[in-house]
C-alpha positions as CSV (number, residue, x, y, z in Angstrom):
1,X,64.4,18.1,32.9
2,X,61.6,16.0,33.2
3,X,63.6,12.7,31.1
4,X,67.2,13.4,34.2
5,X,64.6,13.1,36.7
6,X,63.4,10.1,35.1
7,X,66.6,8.3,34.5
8,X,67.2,9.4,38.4
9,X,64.5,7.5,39.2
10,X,65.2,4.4,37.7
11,X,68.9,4.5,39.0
12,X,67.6,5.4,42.4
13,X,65.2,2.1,42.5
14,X,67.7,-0.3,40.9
15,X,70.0,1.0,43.7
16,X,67.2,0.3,46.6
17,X,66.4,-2.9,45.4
18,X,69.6,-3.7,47.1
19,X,68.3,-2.9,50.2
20,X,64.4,-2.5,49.7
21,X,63.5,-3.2,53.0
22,X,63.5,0.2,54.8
23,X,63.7,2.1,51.3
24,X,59.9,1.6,49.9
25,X,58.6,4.3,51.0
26,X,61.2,6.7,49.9
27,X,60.9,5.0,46.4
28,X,56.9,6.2,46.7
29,X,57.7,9.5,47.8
30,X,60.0,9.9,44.9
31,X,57.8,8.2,42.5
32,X,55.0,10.4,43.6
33,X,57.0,13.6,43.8
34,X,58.2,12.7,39.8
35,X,54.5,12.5,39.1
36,X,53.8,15.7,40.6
37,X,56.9,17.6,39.0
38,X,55.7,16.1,35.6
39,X,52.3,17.0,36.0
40,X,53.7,20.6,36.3
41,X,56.3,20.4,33.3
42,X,53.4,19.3,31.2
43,X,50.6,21.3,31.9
């Protein structure tokens, strides 16, 4: 679970760096939210 999220990530950012401008926050709230979810997974 925790390496799909991962690789969705890192498609989801190489697809916003098309059009970063209005995305970056999104791309922290995901980033964030990934953190979070692995936090859980692991512990």
């Amino acid at each position: 679970m925790y390496t799909s999220l991962f690789s969705y990530r890192i498609k989801f950012i190489s697809h916003i760096k098309k059009d970063n401008s209005s995305m970056n926050r999104i791309v922290t709230q995901v980033t964030k939210i990934t953190i979070h979810a692995a936090n859980h997974i692991t512990n």
